[in-house]
Legacy VTK file of the C-alpha trace (Angstrom):
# vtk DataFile Version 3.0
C-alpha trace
ASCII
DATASET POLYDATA
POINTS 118 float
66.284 72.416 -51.970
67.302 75.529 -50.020
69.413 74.199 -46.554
70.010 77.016 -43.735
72.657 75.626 -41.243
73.348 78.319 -38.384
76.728 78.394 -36.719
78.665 80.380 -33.913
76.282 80.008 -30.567
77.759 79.205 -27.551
77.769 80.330 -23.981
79.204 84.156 -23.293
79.614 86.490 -20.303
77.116 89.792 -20.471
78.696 92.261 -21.744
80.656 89.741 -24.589
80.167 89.307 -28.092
79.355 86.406 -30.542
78.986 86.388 -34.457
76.144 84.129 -35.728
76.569 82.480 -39.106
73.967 81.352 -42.016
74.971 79.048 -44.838
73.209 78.481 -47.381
73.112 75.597 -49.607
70.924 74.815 -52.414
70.283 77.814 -54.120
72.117 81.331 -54.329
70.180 83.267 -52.570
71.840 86.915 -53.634
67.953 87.831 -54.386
66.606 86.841 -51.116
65.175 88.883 -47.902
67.291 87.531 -45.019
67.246 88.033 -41.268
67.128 86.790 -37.998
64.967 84.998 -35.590
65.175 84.238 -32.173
62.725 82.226 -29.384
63.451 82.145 -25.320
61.978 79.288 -23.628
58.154 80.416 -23.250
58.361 83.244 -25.109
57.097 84.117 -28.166
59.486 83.775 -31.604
60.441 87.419 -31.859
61.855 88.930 -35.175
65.647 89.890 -34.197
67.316 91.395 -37.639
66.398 91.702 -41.992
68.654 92.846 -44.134
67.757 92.995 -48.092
69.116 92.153 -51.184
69.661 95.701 -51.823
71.552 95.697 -47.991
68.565 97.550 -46.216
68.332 96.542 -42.611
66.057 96.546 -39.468
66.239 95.511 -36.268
63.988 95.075 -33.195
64.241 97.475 -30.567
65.464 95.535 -27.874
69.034 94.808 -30.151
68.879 97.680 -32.061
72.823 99.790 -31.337
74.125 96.409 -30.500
73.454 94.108 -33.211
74.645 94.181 -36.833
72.904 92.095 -39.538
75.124 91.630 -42.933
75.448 89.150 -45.810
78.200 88.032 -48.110
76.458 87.204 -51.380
79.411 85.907 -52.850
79.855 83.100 -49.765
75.617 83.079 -49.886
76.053 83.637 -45.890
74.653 86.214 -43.445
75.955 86.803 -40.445
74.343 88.092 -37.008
77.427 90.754 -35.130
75.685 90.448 -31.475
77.789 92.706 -28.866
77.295 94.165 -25.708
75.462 90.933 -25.096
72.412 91.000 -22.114
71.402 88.006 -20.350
67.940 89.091 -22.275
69.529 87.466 -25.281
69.388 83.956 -24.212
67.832 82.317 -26.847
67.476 80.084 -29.901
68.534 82.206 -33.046
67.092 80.818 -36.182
68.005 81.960 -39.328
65.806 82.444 -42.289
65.369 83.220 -45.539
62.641 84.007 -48.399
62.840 84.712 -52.226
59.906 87.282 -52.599
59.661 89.674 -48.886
56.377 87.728 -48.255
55.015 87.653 -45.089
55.702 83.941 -44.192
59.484 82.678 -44.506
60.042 79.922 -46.714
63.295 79.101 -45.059
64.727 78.337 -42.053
67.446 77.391 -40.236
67.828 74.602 -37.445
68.699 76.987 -34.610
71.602 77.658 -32.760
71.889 78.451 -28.709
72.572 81.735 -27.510
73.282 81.821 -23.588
74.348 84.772 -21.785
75.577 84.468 -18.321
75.866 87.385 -15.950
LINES 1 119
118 0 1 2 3 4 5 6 7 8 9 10 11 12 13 14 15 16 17 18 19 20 21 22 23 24 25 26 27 28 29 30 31 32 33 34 35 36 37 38 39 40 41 42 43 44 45 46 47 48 49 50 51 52 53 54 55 56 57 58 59 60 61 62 63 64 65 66 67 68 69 70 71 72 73 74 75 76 77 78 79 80 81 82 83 84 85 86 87 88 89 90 91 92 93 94 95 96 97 98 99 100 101 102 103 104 105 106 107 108 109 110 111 112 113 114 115 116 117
């Protein structure tokens, strides 16, 4: 029942910036762990961003000062701020979702491109 549709990708310069959308449809998810996801061709999925339903976030080391994870409960969106962008970055971000902070994700998103050009 819960839909995840990622928007905002696209193809940026290093050193530009791109907002990542998450829309969710379904359910309201004001109660839900959120974050971000992202996977480079043959590399591993690696965890990008989380922020709670309290507004708690982390990030991974390699984004950390650069991206900014946030969510509008009233829109039931979350949002990925990416700046300063690396070539590094190229990826598919996936957004995703989950009611109870488990350790699997019940919810994902279909992916959207990420390519950073130098």
């Amino acid at each position: 029942q819960v839909q995840l549709v990622e928007s905002g990708g696209g193809l940026v310069q290093a050193g530009g910036s791109l907002r990542l959308s998450c829309a969710a449809s379904g359910r309201t998810l004001s109660n839900y762990i959120m974050g971000w996801y992202r996977q480079a061709p043959g590399k591993q999925r690696e965890l990008v961003a989380i922020i709670t339903s309290r507004g708690s976030t982390n990030y991974a080391d390699s984004v950390k000062g650069r991206f900014t994870i946030s969510r509008d409960n009233a829109k039931n969106t979350q949002y990925l701020q990416m700046n300063s962008l690396k070539p590094e970055d190229t990826a598919v971000y996936y957004c995703a979702a989950d009611p109870y902070g488990g350790t699997i994700w019940n919810y994902w998103g279909q992916g959207t491109q990420v390519t950073v050009s130098s």
